[in-house]
C-alpha positions as CSV (number, residue, x, y, z in Angstrom):
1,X,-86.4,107.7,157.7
2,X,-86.5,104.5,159.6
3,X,-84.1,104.9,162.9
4,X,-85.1,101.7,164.1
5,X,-81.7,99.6,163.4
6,X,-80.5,97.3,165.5
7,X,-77.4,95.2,165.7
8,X,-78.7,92.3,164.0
9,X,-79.2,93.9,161.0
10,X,-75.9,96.1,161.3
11,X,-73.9,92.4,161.5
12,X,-76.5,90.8,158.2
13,X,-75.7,94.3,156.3
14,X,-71.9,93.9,157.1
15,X,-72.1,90.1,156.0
16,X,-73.7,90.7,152.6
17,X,-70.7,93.4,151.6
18,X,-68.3,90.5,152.1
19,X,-66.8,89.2,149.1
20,X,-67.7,85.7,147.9
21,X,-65.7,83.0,149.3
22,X,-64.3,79.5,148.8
23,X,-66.3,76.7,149.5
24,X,-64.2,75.2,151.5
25,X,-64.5,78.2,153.9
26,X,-68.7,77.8,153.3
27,X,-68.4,74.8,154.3
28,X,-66.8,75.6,157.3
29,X,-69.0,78.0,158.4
30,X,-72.2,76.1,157.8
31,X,-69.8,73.2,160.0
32,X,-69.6,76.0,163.0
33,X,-73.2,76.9,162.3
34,X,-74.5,73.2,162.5
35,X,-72.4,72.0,165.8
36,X,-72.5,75.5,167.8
37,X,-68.7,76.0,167.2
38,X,-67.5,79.3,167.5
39,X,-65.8,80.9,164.8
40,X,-64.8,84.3,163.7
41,X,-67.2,84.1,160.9
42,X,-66.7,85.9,157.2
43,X,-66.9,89.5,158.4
44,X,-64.6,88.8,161.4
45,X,-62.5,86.8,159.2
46,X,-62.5,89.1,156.0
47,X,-61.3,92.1,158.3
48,X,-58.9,90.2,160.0
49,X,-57.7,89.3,156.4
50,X,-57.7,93.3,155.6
51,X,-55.5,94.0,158.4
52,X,-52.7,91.4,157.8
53,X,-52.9,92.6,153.9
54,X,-52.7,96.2,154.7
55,X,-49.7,95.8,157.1
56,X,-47.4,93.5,155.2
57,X,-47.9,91.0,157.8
58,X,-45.3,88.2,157.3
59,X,-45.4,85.9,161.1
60,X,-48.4,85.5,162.3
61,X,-49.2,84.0,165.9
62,X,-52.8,82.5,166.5
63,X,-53.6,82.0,169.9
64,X,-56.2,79.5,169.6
65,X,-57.1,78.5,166.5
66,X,-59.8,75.9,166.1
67,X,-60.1,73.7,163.0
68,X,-58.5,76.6,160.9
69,X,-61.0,79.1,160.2
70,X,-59.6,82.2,160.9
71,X,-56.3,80.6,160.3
72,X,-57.7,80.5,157.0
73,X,-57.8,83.9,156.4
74,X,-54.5,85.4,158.0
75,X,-52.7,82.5,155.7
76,X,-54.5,83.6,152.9
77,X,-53.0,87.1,153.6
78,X,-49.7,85.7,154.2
79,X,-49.3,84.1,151.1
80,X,-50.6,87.2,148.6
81,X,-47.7,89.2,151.0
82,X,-45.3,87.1,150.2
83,X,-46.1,86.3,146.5
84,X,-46.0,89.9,146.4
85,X,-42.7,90.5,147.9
86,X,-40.8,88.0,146.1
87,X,-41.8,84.6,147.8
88,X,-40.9,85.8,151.2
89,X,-41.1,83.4,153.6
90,X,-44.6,83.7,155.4
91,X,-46.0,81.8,158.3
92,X,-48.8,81.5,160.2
93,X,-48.7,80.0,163.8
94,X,-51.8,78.0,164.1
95,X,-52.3,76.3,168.2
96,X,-54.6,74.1,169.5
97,X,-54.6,72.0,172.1
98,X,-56.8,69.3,170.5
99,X,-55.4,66.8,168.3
100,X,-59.0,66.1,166.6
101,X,-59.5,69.8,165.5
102,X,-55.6,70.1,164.4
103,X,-56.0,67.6,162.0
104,X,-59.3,68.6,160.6
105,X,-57.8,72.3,160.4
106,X,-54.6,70.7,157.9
107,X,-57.5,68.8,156.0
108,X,-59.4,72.2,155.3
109,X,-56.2,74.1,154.9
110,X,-54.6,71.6,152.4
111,X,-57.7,72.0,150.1
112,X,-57.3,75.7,150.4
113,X,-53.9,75.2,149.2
114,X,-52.8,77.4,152.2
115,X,-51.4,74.8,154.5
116,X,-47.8,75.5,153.0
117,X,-48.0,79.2,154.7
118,X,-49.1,77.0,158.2
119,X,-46.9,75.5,161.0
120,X,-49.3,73.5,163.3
121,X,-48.7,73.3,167.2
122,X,-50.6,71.1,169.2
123,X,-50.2,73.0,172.9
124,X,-50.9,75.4,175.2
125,X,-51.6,79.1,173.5
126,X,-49.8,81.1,175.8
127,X,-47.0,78.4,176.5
128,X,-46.4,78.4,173.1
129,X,-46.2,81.9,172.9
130,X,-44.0,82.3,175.2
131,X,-41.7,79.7,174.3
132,X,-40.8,81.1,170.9
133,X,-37.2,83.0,169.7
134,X,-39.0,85.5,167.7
135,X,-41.2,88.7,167.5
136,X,-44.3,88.9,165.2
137,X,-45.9,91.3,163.0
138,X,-49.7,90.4,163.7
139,X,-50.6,88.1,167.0
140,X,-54.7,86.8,166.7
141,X,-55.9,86.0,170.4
142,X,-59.5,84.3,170.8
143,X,-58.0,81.9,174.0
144,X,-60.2,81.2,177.4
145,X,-61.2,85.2,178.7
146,X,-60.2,84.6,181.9
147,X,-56.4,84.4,180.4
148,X,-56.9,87.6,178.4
149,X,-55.2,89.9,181.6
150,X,-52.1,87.7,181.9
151,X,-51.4,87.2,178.1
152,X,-51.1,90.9,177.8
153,X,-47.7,91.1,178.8
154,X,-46.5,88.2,176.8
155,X,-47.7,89.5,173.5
156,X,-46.7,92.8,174.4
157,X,-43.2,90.6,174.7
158,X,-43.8,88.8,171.5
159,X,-45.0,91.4,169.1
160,X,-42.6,93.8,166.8
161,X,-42.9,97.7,167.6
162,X,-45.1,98.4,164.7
163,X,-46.8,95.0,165.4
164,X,-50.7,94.9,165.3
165,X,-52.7,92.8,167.6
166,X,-56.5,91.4,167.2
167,X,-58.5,90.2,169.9
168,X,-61.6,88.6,169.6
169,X,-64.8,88.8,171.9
170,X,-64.1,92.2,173.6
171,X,-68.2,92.7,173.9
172,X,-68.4,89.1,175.2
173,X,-72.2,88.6,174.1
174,X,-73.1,91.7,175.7
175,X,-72.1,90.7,179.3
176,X,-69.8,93.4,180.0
177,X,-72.6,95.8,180.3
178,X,-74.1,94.1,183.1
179,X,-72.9,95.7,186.8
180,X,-73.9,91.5,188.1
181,X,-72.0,89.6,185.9
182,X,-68.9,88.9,187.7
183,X,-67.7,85.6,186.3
184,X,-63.8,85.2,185.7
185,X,-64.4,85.1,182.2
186,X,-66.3,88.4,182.2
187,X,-64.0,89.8,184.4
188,X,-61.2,88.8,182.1
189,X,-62.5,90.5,179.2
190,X,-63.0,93.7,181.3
191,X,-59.7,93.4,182.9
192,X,-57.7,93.4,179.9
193,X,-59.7,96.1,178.1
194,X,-59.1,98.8,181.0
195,X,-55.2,97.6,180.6
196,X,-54.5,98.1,177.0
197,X,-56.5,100.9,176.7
198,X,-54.4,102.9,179.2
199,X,-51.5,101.7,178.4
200,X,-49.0,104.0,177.1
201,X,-47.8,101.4,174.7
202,X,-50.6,100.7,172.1
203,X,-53.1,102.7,170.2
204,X,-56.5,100.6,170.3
205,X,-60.1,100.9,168.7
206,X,-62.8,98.4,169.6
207,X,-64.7,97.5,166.5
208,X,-68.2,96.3,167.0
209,X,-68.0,93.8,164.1
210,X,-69.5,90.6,165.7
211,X,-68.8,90.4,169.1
212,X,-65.8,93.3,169.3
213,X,-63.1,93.1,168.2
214,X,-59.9,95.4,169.5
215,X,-57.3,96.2,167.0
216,X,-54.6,97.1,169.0
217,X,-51.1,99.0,167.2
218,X,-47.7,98.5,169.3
219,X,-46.4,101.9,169.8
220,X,-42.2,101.9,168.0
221,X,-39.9,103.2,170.8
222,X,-39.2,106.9,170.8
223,X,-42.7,107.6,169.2
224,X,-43.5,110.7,171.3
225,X,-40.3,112.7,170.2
226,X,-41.3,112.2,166.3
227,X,-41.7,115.4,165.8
């Protein structure tokens, strides 16, 4: 048997079991893929879509967003959660602070016929965040690294006991395996691994799926005297 693997053909192996997919969200990534935008991309995406599904997720925060891609996907979740529950009200949270990629995310999401399951912000991830009255049941953070330490605390804030959190780029390309990179943005992604994964408040797993992403549960109060 061939041992030989490596991660490039982990990731192509992982893409080919995704299901197929509109072509509005082809054409998106072929978009990303043609002007060097970063995206989740499908198998990011699709298990991002699995998590929201399997947890009933209702609110959704996105902490940077982009033109909608992996808004995309949570909102489809959203809106088979709520179709199945009765026509609950479901929303995603989609932030960005550029006017130009807001708008082209609501032209992609309207042809998807998700945009009703969307409230757009054009603003400051973590600002926004903050700002809100409410608690959600899935927050998605793919913001600046070197903000990854400090928006810790706010989700932790923001996001029901029970609540799941994604975060995107937790191998960062590979960089955080090498002792001389010491860049705020590597630093960042270090710095709030080390925090959530000793913190007595979440259970975490670091998938390797693209470039990492942690899944992170918020612990419900009174957890440890369950039994």
């Amino acid at each position: 048997m061939n041992q030989s693997y490596n991660y490039e053909w982990i990731q192509e192996y992982l893409a080919s079991l995704v299901p197929a997919r509109p072509a509005e969200l082809v054409a998106m990534e072929r978009h990303a893929e043609k002007h060097n935008f970063p995206i989740i991309g499908p198998v990011a995406g699709f298990y991002c879509y699995q998590v929201a599904r399997m947890t009933n997720a209702l609110s959704i925060f996105e902490m940077g967003s982009g033109y909608g891609y992996s808004t995309a996907w949570f909102a489809k979740a959203v809106k088979e959660t709520s179709e199945e529950q009765l026509n609950s009200a479901g929303i995603v949270h989609h932030v960005v602070w550029d006017q130009d990629l807001s708008d082209q995310a609501r032209v992609h999401l309207h042809r998807l016929k998700l945009d009703d399951f969307v409230e757009f912000h054009i603003a400051e991830a973590l600002e926004t965040l903050q700002g809100t009255d409410e608690e959600f049941d899935l927050i998605f953070c793919d913001i600046d690294k070197e903000a990854y330490p400090d928006a810790l605390e706010v989700i932790e804030e923001k996001l029901r006991p029970g609540g799941v959190l994604i975060i995107d780029n937790m191998l960062w390309y590979g960089r955080i395996f090498d002792p001389a990179d010491t860049t705020a943005s590597t630093r960042g992604v270090r710095e709030f691994t080390r925090r959530i994964t000793t913190s007595p408040n979440w259970i975490v797993s670091l998938s390797p799926i693209r470039d990492g992403l942690i899944v992170a549960y918020k612990k419900t109060p009174g957890w440890e005297h369950s039994d």
